[in-house]
Rosetta silent file (secondary structure, phi, psi, omega in degrees, C-alpha in Angstrom):
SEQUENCE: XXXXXXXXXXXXXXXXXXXXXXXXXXXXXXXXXXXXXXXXXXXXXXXXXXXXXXXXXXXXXXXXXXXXXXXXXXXXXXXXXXXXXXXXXXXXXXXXXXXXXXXXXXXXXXXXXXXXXXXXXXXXXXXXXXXXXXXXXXXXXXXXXXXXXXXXXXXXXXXXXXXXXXXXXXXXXXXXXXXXXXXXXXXXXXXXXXXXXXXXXXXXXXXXXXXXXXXXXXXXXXXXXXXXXXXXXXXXXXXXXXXXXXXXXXXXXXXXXXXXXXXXXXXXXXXXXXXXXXXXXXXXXXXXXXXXXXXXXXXXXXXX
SCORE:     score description
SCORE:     0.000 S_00000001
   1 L     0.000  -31.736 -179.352  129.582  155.718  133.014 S_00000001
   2 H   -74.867  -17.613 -170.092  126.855  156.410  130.230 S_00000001
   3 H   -61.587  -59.761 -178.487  129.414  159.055  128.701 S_00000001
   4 H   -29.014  -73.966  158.474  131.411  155.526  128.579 S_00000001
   5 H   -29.515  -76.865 -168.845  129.204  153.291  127.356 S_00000001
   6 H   -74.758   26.381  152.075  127.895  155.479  124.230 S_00000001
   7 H   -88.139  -69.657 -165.101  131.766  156.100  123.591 S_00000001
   8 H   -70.025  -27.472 -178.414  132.200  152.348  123.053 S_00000001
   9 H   -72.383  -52.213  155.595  129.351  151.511  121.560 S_00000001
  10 H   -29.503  -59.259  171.797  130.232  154.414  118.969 S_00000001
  11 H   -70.535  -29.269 -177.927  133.324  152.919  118.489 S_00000001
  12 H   -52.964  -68.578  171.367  131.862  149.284  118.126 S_00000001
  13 H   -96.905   28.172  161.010  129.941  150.827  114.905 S_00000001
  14 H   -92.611  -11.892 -174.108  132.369  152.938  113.209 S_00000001
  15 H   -91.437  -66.483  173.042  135.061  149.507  113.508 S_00000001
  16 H    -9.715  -82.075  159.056  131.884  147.415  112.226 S_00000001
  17 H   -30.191 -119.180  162.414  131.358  149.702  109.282 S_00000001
  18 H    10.634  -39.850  164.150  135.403  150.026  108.275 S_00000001
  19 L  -125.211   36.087  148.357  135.306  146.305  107.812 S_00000001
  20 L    79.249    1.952  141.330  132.413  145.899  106.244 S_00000001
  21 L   -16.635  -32.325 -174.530  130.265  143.209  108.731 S_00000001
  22 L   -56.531  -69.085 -176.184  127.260  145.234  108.227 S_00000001
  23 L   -38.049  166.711 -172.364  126.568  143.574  104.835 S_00000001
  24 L   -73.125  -50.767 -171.400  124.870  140.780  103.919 S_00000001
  25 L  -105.376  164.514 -179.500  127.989  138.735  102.809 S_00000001
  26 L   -68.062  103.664  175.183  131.535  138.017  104.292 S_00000001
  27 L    74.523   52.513 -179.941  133.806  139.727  101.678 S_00000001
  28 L    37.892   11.985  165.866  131.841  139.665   98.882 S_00000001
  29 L   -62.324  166.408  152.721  130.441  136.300   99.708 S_00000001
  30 L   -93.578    2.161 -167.961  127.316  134.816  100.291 S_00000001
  31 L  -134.917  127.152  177.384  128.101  133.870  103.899 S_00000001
  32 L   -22.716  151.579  172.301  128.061  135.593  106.708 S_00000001
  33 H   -49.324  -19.179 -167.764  130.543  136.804  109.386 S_00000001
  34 H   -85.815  -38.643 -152.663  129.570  133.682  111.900 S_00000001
  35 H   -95.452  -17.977  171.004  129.710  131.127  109.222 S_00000001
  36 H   -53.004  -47.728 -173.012  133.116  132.921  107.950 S_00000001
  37 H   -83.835  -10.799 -177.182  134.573  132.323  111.605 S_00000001
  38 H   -78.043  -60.580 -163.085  133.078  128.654  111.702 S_00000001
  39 H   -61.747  -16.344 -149.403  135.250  128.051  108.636 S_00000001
  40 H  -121.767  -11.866  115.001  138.133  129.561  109.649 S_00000001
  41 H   -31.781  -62.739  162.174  138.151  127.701  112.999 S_00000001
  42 H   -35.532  -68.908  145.920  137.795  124.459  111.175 S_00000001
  43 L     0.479  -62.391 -174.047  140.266  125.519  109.048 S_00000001
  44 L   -98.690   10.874  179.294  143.114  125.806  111.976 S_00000001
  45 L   -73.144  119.280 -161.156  142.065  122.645  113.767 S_00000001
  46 L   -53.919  -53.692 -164.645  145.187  119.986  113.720 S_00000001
  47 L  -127.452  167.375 -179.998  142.229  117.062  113.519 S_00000001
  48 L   -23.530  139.909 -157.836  138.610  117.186  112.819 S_00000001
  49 E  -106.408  159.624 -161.704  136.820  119.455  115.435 S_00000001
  50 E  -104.682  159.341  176.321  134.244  117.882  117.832 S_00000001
  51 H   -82.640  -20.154 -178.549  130.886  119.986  117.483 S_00000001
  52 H   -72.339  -40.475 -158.572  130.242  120.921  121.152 S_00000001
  53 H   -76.528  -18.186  145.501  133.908  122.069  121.511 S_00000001
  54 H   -55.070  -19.008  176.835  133.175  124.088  118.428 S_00000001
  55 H   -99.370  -27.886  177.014  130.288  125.672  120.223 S_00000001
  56 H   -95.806  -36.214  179.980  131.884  126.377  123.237 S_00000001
  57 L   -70.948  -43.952 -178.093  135.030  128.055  121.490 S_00000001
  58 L   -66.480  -51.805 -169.899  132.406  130.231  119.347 S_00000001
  59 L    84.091   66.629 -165.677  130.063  130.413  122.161 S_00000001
  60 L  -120.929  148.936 -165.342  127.486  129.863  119.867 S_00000001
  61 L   -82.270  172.426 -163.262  123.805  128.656  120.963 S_00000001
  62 H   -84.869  -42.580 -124.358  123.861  124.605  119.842 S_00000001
  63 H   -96.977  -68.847  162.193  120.218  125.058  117.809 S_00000001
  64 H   -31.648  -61.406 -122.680  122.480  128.179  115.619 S_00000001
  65 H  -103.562  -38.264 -174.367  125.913  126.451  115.116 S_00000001
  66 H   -99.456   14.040  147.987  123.451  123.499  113.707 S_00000001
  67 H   -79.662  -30.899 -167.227  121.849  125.523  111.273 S_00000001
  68 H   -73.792  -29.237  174.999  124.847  127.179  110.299 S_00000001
  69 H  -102.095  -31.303  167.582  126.593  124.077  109.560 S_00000001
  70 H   -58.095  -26.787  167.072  123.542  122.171  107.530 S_00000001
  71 H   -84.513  -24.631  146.065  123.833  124.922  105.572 S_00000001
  72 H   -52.578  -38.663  159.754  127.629  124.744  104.801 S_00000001
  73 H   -40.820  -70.619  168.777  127.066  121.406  104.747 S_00000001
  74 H   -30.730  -43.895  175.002  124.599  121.820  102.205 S_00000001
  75 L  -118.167   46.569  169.656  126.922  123.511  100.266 S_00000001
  76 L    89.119  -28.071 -169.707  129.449  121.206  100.178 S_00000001
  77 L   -97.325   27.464  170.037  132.221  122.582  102.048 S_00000001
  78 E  -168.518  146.357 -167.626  132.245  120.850  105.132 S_00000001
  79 E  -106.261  123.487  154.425  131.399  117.343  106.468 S_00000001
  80 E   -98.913  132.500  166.427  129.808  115.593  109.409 S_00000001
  81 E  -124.410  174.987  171.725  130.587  112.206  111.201 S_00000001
  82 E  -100.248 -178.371 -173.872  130.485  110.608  114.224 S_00000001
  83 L   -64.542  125.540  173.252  133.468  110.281  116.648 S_00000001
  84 L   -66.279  -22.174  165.116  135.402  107.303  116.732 S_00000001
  85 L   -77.598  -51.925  166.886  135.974  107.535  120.430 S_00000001
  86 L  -113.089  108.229 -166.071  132.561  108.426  121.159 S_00000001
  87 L   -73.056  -30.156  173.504  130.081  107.366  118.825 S_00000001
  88 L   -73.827   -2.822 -176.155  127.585  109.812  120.721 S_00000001
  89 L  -108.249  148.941  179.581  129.608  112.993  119.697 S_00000001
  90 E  -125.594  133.052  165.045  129.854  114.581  116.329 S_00000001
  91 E   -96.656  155.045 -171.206  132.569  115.978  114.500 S_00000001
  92 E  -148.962  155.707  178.992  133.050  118.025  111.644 S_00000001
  93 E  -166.789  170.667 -164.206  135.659  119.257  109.312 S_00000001
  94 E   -65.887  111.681  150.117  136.441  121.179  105.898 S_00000001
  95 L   -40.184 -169.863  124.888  135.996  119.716  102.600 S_00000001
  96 H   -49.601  -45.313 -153.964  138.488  120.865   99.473 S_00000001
  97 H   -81.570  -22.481  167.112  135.991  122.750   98.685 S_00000001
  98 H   -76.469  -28.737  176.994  135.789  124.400  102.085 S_00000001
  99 H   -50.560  -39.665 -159.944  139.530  124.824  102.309 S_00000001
 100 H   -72.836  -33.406 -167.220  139.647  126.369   98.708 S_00000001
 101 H   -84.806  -33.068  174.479  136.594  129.275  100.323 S_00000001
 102 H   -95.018  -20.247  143.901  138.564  129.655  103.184 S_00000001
 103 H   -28.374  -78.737  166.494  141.798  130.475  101.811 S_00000001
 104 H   -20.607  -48.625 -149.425  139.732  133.103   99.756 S_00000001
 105 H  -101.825   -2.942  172.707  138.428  134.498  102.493 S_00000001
 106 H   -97.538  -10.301  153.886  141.552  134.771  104.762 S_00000001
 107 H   -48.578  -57.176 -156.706  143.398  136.121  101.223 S_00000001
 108 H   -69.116  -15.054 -158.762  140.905  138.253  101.035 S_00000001
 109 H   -80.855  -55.558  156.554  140.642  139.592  105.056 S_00000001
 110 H   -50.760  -36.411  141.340  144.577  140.416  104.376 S_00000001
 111 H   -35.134  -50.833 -175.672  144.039  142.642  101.602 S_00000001
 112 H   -61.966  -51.938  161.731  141.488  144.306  103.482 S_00000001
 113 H   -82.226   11.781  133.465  143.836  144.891  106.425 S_00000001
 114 H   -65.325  -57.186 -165.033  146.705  145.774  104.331 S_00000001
 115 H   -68.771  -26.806 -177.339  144.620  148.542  102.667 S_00000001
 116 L   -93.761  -24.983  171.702  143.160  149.622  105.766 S_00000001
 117 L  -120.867   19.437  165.342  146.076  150.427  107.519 S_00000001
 118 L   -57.609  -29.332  167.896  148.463  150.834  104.391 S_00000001
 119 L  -115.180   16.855  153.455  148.686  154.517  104.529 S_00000001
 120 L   -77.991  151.490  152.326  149.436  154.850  108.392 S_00000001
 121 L   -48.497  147.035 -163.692  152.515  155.399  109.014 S_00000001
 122 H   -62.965  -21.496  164.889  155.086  153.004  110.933 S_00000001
 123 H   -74.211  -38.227  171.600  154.848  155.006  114.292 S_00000001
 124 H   -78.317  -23.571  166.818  151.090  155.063  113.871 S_00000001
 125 H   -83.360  -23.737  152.997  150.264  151.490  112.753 S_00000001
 126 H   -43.283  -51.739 -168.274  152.456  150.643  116.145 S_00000001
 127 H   -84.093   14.792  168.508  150.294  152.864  118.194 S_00000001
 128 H  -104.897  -53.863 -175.158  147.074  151.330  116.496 S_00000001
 129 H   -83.130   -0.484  152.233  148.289  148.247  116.958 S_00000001
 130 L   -95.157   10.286  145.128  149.204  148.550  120.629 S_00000001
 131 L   -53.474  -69.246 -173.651  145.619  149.880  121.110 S_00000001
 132 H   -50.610  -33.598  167.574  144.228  146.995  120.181 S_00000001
 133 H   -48.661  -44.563 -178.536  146.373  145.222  122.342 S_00000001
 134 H   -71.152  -35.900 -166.292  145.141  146.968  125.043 S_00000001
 135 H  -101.409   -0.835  158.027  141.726  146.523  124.603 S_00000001
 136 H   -87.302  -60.306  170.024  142.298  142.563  124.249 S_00000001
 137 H   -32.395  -76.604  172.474  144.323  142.227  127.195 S_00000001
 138 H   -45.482  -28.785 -162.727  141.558  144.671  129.419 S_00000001
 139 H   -90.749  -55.815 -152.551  138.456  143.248  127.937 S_00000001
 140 H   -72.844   -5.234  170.745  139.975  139.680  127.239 S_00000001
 141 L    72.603   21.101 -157.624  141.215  139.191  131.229 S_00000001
 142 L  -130.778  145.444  157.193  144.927  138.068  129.678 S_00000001
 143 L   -82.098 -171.601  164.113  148.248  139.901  129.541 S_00000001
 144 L   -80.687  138.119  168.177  150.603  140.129  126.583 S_00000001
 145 L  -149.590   43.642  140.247  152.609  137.077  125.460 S_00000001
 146 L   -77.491  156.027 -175.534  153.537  137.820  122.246 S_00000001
 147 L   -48.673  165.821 -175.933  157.030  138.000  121.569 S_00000001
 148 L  -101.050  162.766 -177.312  159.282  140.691  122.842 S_00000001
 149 E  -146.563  129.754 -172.416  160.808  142.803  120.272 S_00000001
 150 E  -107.318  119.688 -179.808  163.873  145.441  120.852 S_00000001
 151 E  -103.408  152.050  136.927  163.840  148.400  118.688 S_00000001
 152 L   -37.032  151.151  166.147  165.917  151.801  118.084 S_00000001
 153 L   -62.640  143.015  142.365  163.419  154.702  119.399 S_00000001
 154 L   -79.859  153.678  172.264  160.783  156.255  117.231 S_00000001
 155 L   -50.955  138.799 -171.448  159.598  159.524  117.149 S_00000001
 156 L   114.558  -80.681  179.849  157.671  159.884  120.213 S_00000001
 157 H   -17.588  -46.643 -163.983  159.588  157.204  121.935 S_00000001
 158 H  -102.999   -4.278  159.845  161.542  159.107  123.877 S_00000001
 159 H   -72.753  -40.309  158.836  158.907  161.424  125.155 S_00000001
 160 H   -65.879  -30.746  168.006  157.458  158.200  126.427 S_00000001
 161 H   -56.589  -32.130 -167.181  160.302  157.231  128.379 S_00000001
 162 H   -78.025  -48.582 -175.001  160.357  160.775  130.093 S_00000001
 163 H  -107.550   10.360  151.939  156.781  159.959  130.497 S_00000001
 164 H   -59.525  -31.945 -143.497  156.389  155.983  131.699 S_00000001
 165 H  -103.024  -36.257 -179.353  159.177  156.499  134.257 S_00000001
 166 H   -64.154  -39.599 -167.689  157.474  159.895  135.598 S_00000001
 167 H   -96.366  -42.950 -175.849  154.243  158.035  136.028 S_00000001
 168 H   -76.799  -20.504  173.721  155.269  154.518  137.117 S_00000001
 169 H   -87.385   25.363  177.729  157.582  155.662  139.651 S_00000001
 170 H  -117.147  -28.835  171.134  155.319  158.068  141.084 S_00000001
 171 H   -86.892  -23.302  178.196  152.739  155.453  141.504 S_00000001
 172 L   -82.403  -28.856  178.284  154.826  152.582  142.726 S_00000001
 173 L  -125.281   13.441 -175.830  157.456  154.338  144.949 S_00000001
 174 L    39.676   81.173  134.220  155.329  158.015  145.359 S_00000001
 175 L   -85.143  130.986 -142.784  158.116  159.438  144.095 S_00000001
 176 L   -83.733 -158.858 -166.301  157.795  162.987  143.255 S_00000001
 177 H   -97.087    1.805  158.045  157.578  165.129  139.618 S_00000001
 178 H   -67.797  -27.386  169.358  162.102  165.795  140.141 S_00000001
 179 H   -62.913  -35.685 -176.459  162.544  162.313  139.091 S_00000001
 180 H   -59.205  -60.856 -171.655  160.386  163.047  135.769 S_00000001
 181 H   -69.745  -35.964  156.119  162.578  166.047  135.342 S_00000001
 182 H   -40.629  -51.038 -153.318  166.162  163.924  135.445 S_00000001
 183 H   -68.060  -35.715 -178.840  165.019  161.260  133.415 S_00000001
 184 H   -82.094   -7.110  177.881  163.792  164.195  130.827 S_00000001
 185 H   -73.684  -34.580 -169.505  167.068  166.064  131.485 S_00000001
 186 H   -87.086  -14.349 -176.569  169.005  162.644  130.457 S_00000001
 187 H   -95.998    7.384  167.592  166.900  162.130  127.676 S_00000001
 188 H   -86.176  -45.122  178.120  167.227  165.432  126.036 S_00000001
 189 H   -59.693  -42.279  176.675  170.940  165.163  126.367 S_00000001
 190 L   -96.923   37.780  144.172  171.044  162.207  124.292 S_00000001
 191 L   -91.503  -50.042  163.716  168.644  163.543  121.628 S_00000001
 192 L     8.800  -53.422 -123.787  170.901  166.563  121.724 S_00000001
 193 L   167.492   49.614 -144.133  173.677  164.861  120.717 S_00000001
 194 L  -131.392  156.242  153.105  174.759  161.099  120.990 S_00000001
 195 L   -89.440  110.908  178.747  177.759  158.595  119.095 S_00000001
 196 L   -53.266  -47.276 -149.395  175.652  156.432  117.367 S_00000001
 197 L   -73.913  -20.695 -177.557  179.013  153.948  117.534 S_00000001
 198 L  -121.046  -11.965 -169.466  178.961  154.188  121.641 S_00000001
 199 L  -127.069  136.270  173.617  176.229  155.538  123.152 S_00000001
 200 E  -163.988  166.871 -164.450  172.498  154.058  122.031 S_00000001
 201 E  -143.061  155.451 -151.023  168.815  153.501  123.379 S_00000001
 202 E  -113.170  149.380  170.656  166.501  150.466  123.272 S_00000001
 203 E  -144.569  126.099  163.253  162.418  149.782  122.985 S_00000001
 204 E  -117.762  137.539  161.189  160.915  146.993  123.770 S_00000001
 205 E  -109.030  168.341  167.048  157.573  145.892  122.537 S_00000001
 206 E  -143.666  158.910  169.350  155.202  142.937  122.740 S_00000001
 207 L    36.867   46.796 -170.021  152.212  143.382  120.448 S_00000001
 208 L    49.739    1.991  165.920  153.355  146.689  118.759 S_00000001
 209 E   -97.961  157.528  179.605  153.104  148.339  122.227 S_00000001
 210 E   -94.489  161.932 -137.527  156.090  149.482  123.742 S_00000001
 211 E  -141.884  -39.556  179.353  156.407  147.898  127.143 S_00000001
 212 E  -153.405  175.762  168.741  160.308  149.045  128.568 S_00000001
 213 E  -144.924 -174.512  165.246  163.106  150.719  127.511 S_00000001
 214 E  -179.447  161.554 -173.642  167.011  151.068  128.745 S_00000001
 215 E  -137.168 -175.415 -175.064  169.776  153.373  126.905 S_00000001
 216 E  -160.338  113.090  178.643  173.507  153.011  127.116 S_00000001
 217 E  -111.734  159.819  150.055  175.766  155.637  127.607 S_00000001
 218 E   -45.274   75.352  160.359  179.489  157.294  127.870 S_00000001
 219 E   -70.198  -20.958  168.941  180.789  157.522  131.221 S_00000001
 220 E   168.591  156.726 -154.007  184.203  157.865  130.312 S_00000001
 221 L   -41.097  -35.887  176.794  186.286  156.544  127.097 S_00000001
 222 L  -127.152   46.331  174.052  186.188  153.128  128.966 S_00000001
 223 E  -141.271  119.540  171.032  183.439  152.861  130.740 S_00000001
 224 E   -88.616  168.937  175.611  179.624  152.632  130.051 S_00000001
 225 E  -131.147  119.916  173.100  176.565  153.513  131.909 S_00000001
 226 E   -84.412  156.354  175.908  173.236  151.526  131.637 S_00000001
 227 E  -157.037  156.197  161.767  170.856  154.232  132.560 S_00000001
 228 E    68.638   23.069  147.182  166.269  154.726  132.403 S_00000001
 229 E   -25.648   64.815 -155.612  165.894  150.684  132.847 S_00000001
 230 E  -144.903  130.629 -173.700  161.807  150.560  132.812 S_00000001
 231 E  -123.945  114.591  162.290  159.352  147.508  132.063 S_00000001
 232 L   -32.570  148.783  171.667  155.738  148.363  132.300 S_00000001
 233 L   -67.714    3.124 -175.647  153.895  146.166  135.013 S_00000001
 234 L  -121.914    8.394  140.892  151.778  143.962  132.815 S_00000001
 235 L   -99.833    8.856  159.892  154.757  142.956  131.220 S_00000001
 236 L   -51.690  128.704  160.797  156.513  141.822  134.111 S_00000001
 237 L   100.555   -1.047  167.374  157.414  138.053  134.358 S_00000001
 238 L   -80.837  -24.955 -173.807  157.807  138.196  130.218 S_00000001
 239 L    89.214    5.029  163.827  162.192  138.416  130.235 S_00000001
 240 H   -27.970  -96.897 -160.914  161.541  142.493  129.027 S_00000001
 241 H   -30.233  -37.683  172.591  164.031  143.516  131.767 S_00000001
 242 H   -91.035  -34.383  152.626  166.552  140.786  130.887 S_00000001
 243 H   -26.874  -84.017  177.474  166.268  141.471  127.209 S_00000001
 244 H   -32.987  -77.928  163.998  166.685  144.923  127.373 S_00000001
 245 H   -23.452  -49.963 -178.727  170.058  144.467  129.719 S_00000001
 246 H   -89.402   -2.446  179.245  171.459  141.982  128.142 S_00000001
 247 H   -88.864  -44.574 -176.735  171.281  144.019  124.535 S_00000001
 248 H   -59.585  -44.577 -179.569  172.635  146.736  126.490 S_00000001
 249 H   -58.981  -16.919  177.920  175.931  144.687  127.623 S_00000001
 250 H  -106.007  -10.891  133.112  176.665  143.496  124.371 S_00000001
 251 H   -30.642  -40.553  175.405  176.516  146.669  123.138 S_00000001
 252 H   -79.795  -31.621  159.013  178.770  148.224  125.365 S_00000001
 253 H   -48.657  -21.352  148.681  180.937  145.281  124.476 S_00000001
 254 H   -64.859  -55.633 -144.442  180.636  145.797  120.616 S_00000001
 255 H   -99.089   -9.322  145.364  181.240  149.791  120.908 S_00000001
 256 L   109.347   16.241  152.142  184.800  148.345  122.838 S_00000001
 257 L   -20.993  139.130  154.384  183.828  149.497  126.869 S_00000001
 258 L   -91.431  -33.982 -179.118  186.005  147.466  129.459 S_00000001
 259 E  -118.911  139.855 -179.236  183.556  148.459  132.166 S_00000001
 260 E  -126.494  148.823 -149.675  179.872  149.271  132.540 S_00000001
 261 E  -146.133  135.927  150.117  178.639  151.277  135.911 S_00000001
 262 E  -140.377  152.669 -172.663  174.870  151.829  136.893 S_00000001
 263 E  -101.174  141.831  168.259  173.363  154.462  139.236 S_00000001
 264 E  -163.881  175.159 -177.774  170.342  153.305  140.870 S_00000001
 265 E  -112.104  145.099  157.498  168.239  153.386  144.553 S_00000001
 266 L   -32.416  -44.293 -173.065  167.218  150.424  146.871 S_00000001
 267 L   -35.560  -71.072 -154.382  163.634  150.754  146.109 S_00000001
 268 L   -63.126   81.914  166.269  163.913  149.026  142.638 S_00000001
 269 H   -59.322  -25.231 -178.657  164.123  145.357  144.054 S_00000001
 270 H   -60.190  -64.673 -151.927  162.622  144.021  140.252 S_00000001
 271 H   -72.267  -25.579  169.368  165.884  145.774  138.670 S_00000001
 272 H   -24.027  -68.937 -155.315  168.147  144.325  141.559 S_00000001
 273 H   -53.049  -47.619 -163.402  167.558  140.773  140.663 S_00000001
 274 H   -67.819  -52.604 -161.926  168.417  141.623  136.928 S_00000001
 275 H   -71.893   -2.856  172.874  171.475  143.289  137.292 S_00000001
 276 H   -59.143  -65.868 -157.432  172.903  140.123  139.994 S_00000001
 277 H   -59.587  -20.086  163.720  171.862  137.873  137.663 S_00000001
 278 H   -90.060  -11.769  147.841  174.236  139.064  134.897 S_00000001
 279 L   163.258  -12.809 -158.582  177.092  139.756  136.531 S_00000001
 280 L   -63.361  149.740 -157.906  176.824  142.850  138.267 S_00000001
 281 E  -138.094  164.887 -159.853  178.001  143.896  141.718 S_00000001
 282 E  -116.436   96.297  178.977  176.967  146.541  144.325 S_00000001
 283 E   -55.475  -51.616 -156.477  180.197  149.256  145.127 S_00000001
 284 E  -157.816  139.428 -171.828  179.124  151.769  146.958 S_00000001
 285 E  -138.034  161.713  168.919  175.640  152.805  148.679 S_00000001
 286 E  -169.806  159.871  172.412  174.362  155.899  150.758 S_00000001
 287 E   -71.847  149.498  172.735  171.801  157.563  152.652 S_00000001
 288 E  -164.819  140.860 -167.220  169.695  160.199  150.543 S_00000001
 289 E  -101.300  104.026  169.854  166.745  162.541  150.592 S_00000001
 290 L  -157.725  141.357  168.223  165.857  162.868  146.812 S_00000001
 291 L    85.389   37.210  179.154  162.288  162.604  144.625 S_00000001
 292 L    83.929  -13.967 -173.755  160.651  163.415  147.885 S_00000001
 293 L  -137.084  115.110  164.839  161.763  160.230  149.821 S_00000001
 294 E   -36.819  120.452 -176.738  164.495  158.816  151.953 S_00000001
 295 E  -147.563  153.614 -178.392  166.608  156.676  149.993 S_00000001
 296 E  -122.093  146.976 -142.661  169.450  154.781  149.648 S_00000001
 297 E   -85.197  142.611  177.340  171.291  155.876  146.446 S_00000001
 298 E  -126.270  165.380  168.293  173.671  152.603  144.964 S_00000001
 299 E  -139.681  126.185 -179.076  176.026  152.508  142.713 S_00000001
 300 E  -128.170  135.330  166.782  176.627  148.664  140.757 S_00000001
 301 E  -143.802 -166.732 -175.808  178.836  147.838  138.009 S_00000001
 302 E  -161.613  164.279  178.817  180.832  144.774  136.165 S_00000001
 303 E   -61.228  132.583  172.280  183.325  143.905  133.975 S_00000001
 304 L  -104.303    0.000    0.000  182.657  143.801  130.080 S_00000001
């Protein structure tokens, strides 16, 4: 745990440093990082902000947050009255002149963070910016709920599919390391080799990480195959699964399929649900020993 610790703490002041907090001013300012985030709270508030609720969002001690605003105050860019509902409560809000300084300084905080991640690359400012994700979600006690977003694979991508579906089904159904090797056997064939116009594979993200995938393949000239269907678990309960599905069907429907066929096992009760709800029907089922487990193997498909 101490290895742990002085790893984060390490990182805490090499991130510091990189955007420039250390210094005395915000930005090339005269005011600080605290009083920067006071403004820039104010700033997004639809009406005038009350000060305890300002104190409590910051978490700020009351005897700081009221130095910090007599001295904006002081310098003009922000005002205090009392409440019209409660005369015992105080409120506060932005001059012009604080609006005009906090523009500036949210101009300026984009610049910074253009420049700082302007020469990663688009698979690497994803994977920076589903780090961060990660460490707000784990620290911050919340999942993702930013939008979902369906992508073509990146480089990389499809080594992750071989290796999300190898890990989450080995912890959720102890399924063994031959399921890893199909899923990387189907995903080699279609880097191998694929018809862009008929056969194609899907990413979904929330917060630049990716979160599921699904591909769509040739089973025969008129018939597709959804196949590698996978939503991480802390994006369950988001629509991933029905996204992802429903991109695949109009896809197969676009590339001119009549029929679409998926192979899948009992286990996955999540993926069940999906494929009912869009039209899909269950043909044919059997007993099978495969990935280590007694299973019973399905087959479902539907009409395009």
């Amino acid at each position: 745990m101490n290895d742990r610790v002085a790893e984060m703490r390490a990182f805490n002041r090499f991130y510091t440093g990189v955007i420039g907090v250390l210094q005395e001013g915000m930005l090339s300012t005269p005011y600080t990082l605290t009083e920067a985030r006071v403004l820039f709270e104010l700033a997004h508030s639809v009406v005038a902000a009350e000060v305890v609720d300002l104190r409590r969002t910051l978490s700020l001690d009351a005897g700081y947050l009221s130095r910090i605003l007599a001295r904006l105050e002081g310098d003009g860019l922000v005002r205090r009255s009392r409440s019209t509902a409660d005369a015992r409560r105080q409120v506060i809000e932005l001059t012009a002149a604080g609006r005009e300084l906090q523009g500036d300084l949210e101009q300026r905080t984009n610049t910074q963070i253009a420049e700082l991640i302007g020469d990663l690359g688009e698979a690497d400012q994803r994977r920076l910016l589903g780090a961060m994700g990660a460490i707000r979600e784990l620290l911050g006690g919340h999942r993702p709920g930013g939008a979902v977003v369906l992508r073509p694979p990146a480089p990389g991508d499809l080594g992750w599919i071989v290796q999300r579906h190898g890990a989450i089904y080995a912890r959720e159904f102890g399924w063994d390391e031959t399921f890893e090797g199909l899923v990387a056997g189907v995903v080699a064939g279609f880097a191998a080799g694929h018809d862009p116009r008929r056969e194609a594979t899907w990413i979904a993200e929330v917060d630049g990480a990716p979160v599921g995938c699904v591909m769509c393949v040739r089973r025969d000239d008129t018939t597709a195959q959804l196949r590698l269907l996978l939503v991480e678990s802390d994006a369950r309960g988001l629509g991933v699964g029905s996204r992802l599905v429903e991109e695949c069907l109009r896809f197969a429907t676009r590339a001119g399929y009549e029929r679409i066929m998926l192979w899948t096992y009992d286990a996955t009760v999540d993926a069940h649900r999906i494929y009912q709800r869009v039209g899909f029907t269950l043909d044919e089922e059997k007993k099978v020993r495969a990935y280590g487990q007694d299973l019973v193997e399905e087959i479902w498909s539907r009409d395009l």
